[in-house]
N, C-alpha and C positions, 0 to 999 in steps of 0.2 A: 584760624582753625585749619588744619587738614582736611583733606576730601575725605570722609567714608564711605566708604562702600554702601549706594542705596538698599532701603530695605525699604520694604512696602509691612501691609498690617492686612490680615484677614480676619473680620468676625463672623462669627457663624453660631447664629440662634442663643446670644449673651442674654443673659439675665442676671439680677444682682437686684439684693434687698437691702434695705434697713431696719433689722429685727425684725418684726411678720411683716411691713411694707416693704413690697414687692415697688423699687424703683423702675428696673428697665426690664423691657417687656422684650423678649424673642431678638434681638438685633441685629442682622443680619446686613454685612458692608465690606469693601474691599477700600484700603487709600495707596493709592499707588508709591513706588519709591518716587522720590527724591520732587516729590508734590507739597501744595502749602493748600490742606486742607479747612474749611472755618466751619466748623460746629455753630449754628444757630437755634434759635426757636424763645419759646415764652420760658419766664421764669419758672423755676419747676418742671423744667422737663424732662431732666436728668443729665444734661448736660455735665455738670463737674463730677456727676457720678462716674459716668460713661470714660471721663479722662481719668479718672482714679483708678477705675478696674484697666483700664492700658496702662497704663504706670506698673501696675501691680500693687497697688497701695489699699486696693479695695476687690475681695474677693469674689467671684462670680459666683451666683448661685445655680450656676448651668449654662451650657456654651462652650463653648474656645477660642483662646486668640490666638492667631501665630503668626509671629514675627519671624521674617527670613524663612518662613516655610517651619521653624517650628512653636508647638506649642511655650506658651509665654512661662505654664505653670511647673516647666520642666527645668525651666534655666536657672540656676541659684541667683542668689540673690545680688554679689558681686559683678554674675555675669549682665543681670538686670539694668543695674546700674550702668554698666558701661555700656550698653544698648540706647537706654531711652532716660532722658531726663524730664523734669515735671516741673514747670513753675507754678505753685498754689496757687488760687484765688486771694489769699489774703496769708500774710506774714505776720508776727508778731512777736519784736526782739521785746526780752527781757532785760539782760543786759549789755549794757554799752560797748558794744565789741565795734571795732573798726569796720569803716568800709571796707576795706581789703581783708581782713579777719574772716567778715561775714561772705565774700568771694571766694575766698580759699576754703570754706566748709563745702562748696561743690564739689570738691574732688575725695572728701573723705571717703564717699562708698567706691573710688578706685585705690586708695592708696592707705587709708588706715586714719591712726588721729594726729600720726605725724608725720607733716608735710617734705614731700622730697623740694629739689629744687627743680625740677619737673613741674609741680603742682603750681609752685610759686611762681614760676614762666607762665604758665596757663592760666592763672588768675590777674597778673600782672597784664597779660594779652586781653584777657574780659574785661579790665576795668578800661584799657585804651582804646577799646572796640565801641565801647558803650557811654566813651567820653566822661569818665568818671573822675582823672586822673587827680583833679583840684579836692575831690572830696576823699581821696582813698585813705589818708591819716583822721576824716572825722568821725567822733561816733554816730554808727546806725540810726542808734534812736533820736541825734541832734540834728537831720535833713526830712525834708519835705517828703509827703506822699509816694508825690511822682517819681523824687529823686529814689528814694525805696524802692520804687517797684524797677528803677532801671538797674539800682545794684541786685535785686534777685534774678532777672534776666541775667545780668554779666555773673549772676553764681552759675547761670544754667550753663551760660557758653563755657563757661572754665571746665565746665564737666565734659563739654565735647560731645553730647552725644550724636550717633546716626541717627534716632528717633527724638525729638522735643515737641512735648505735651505742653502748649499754654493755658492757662484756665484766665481768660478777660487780660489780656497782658499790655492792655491800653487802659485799662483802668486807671485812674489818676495823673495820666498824659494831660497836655494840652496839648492844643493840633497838631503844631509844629512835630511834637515829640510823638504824637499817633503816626503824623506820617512819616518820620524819621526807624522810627520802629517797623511798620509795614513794609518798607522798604528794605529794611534789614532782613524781616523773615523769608522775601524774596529773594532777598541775596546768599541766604543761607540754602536754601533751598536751588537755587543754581548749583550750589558749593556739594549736592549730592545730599544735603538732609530732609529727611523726611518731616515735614512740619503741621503739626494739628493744635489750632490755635480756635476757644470759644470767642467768638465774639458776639457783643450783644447787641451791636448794630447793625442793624444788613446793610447797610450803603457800605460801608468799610468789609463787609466778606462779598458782596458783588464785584465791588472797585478791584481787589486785590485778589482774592483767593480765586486756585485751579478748578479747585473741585466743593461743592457743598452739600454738608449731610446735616440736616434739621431733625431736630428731636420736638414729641408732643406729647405729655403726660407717660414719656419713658418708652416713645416707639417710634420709630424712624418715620415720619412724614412725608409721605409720594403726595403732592397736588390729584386730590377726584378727578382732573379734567387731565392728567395726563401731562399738563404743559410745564417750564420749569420754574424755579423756584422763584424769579422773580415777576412773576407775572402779576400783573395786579388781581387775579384770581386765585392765585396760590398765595399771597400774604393777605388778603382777607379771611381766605383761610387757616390759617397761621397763626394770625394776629387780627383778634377778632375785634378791632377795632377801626376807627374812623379814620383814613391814611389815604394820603395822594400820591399816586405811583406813577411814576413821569419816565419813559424810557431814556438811557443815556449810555449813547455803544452800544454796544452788545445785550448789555442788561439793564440795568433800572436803577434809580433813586427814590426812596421813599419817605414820605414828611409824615409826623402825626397830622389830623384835621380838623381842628376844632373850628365854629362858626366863622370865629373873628380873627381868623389868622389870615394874612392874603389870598394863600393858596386854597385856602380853605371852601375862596368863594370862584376859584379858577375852576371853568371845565376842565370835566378829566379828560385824559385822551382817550382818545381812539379804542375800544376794548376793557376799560377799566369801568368796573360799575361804582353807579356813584358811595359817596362816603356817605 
């Protein structure tokens, strides 16, 4: 991929609903350019909402975003596209279109329904980015989970954007391929893209990510005590469950806690109240 030009992302006071429920509440956040930002917190908290209304895929019901200093709702929709690209949370082919078929529809909202030789270069670069090359003649619907969610990441890179929106883009990874991926969005993010990726594990948005913004039943989550997010006082708050929270580096790793797990029966450290 080419370098873009970074672009950072301003919200200021977002709101968005689902019919009369009211998902995200007031939202107010800055992500820097050419940053790899991780979206965290509990199920339901509006997280994939939150990456739909940046996408533009889902309307605000008050607020604004602006990207590169302008509003989001002013740019058409072509220009959108070649801005910020959006990996869903979950795909679902109908039918049996090639691995590479289903690469090259990234580039439709830059170039139409029919592919230049441009497009087919930049899809052809996504599938060997993403290590795909063995499956780019098989049908979509005939490979695994994981291998899926790697051809819709290589549809995102074919699209090139400065801004890429992940919603869980380790979902159906195994390790190797969580950390092969991780590694990737850092590298992209070297490369001048600006990168906002949900994850649902906080050890993998501590490990990896610059910057993190947590969401709680649709509102941006500041820790009561002021400290950061991985504190073991800020994820009991978070996550209002039984969890051991072990510092490592700079920040932390965290386990669930139930009785009869090892850790379970390990003092906690230093600061961390018990489970």
């Amino acid at each position: 991929m080419g370098r873009p030009l970074p672009i950072g992302i301003e919200v200021q006071g977002l709101c968005a609903s689902h019919g009369a429920r009211e998902v995200l509440h007031g939202l107010t956040f800055a992500i820097r350019p050419a940053s790899l930002t991780a979206l965290l917190g509990p199920n339901g908290g509006g997280k994939t909402t939150l990456l739909r209304v940046l996408a533009g895929l889902h309307p605000p019901a008050a607020g604004e975003i602006r990207i590169a200093g302008q509003n989001l709702s002013a740019r058409p929709p072509r220009e959108q596209a070649r801005l910020i690209g959006y990996l869903p949370q979950q795909h679902r082919a109908v039918f049996p279109f090639t691995v590479r078929d289903v690469v090259l529809t990234g580039r439709i909202g830059l170039s139409g329904w029919r592919p230049s030789s441009a497009d087919e270069r930049a899809a052809d670069e996504a599938i060997v980015e993403m290590g795909l090359e063995a499956l780019a003649d098989r049908p979509y619907t005939a490979i695994s989970g994981g291998e899926q969610q790697r051809v819709m990441i290589a549809r995102l890179l074919a699209q090139r954007p400065p801004v890429m929106l992940l919603d869980e883009p380790t979902a159906h990874l195994d390790l190797h391929r969580q950390n092969d991926l991780l590694r990737r969005l850092r590298s992209w993010r070297d490369a001048g893209h600006t990168v906002v990726a949900v994850l649902h594990d906080p050890n993998l948005a501590f490990a990896w990510a610059d910057d993190l913004i947590a969401l709680r039943e649709g509102r941006r989550f500041q820790p009561s005590d002021g400290g950061p997010l991985w504190s073991a006082a800020a994820l009991h708050e978070l996550f209002p469950a039984p969890l051991h929270v072990a510092p490592v580096g700079a920040r932390a790793a965290v386990l669930p806690s139930p009785a009869h797990a090892p850790w379970g029966r390990m003092a906690p450290p230093a600061g961390d109240p018990p489970s």
